[in-house]
C-alpha positions as CSV (number, residue, x, y, z in Angstrom):
1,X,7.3,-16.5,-10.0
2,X,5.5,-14.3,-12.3
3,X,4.7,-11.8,-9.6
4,X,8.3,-12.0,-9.2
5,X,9.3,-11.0,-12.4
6,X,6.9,-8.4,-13.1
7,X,7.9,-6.7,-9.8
8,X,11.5,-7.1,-11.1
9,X,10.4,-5.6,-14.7
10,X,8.9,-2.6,-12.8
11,X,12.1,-1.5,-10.1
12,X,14.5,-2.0,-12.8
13,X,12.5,0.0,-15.7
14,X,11.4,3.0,-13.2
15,X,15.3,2.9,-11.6
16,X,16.8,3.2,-14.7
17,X,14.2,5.5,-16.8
18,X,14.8,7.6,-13.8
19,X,17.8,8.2,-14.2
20,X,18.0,10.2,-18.0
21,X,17.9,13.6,-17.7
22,X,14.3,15.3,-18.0
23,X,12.8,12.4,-16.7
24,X,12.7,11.8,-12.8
25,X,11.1,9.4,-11.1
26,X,7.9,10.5,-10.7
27,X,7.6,10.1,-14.8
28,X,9.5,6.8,-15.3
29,X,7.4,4.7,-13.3
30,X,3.9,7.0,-14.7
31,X,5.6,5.9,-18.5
32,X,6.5,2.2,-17.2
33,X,3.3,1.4,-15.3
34,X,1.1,2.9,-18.8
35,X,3.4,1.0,-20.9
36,X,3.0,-2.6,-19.3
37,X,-0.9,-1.7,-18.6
38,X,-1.4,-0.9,-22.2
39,X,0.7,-4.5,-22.9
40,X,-1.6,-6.6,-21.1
41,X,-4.8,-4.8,-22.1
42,X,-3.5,-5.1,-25.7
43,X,-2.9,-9.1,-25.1
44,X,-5.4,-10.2,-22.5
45,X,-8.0,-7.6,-21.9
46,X,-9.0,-5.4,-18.5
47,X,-8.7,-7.6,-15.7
48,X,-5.3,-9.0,-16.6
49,X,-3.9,-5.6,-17.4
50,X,-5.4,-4.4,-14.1
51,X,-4.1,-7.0,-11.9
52,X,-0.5,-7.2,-13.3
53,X,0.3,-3.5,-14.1
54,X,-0.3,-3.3,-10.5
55,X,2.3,-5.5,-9.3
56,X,4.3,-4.1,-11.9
57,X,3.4,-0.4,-10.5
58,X,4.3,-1.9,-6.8
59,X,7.5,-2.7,-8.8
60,X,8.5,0.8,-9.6
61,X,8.1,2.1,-6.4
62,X,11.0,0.2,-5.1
63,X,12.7,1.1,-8.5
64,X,11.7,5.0,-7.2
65,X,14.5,4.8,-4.3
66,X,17.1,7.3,-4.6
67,X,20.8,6.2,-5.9
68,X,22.3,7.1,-2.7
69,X,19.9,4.7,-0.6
70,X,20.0,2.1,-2.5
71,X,22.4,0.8,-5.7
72,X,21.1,-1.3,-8.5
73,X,21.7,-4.3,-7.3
74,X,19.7,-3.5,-4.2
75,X,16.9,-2.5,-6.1
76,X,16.8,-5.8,-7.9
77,X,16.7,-7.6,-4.4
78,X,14.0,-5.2,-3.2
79,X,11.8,-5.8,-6.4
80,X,12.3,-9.4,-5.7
81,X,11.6,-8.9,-2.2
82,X,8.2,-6.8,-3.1
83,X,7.1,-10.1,-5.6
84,X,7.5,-12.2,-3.0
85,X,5.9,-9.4,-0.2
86,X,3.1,-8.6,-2.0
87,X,1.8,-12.3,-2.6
88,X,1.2,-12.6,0.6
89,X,-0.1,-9.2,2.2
90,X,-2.1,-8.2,-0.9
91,X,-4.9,-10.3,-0.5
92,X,-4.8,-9.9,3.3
93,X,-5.1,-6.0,2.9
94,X,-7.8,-6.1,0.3
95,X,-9.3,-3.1,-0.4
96,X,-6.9,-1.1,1.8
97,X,-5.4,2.1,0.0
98,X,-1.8,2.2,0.3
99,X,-1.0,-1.5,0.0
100,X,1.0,-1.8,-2.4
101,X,2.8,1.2,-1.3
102,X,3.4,-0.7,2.3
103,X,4.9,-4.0,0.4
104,X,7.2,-1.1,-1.3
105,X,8.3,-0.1,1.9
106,X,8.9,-3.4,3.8
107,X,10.9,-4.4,0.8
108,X,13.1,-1.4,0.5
109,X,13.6,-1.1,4.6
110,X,14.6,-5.1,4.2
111,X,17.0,-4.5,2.1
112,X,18.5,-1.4,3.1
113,X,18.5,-2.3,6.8
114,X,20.0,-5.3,6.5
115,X,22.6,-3.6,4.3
116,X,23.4,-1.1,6.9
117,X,23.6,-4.2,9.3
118,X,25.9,-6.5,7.8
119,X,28.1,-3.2,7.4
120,X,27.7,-2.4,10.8
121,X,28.5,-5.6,12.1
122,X,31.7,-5.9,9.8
123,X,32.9,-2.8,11.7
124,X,32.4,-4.3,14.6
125,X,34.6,-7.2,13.7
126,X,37.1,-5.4,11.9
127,X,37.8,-3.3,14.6
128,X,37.6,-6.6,17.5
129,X,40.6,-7.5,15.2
């Protein structure tokens, strides 16, 4: 549930950060990400702050999708979608570069395809009708 959350803290933070003027998303998730590292270090040392911040970082990838791909609410199904992703491939791609990048992308294609699904198959029935 944790990894959840955290995931959630990230796309949410980095989606809306992103979205000030000045800003981007390239710095809101750099500002989010050192923020919540600098949290954990602060509270519970290096290892925590290392582990977390990165599911956190994962987080704001998601929350790095553009506005016209995916809304808000998408991005807080994606982020949850990455929490639960990521528990499970992380530790199989250990020491793999890209891995949390890879949960990012499952979780935003997931969502987004299955949006464009469930839109394509209500055209499909509203037009039947």
């Amino acid at each position: 549930m944790g990894l959840i959350i955290l995931a959630l803290l990230g796309g949410l933070s980095t989606y809306l950060l992103s979205r000030v003027p000045s800003i981007g998303t390239i710095r809101a998730s750099s500002i989010t990400t050192i923020m919540c590292f600098l949290i954990f270090y602060g509270f519970w040392g290096i290892d925590i702050a290392n582990q977390y911040s990165a599911i956190f970082f994962g987080g704001s990838f998601v929350g790095m999708s553009s506005p016209t791909k995916l809304s808000l609410s998408a991005v807080v199904v994606a982020s949850g979608v990455f929490g639960v992703i990521s528990a499970f491939l992380l530790p199989i791609l250990a020491g793999l570069g890209g891995a949390l990048g890879i949960c990012a992308f499952l979780s935003v294609v997931l969502v987004y395809g299955s949006k464009y699904l469930y839109k394509q198959c209500q055209e499909r029935n509203n037009s039947a009708r």
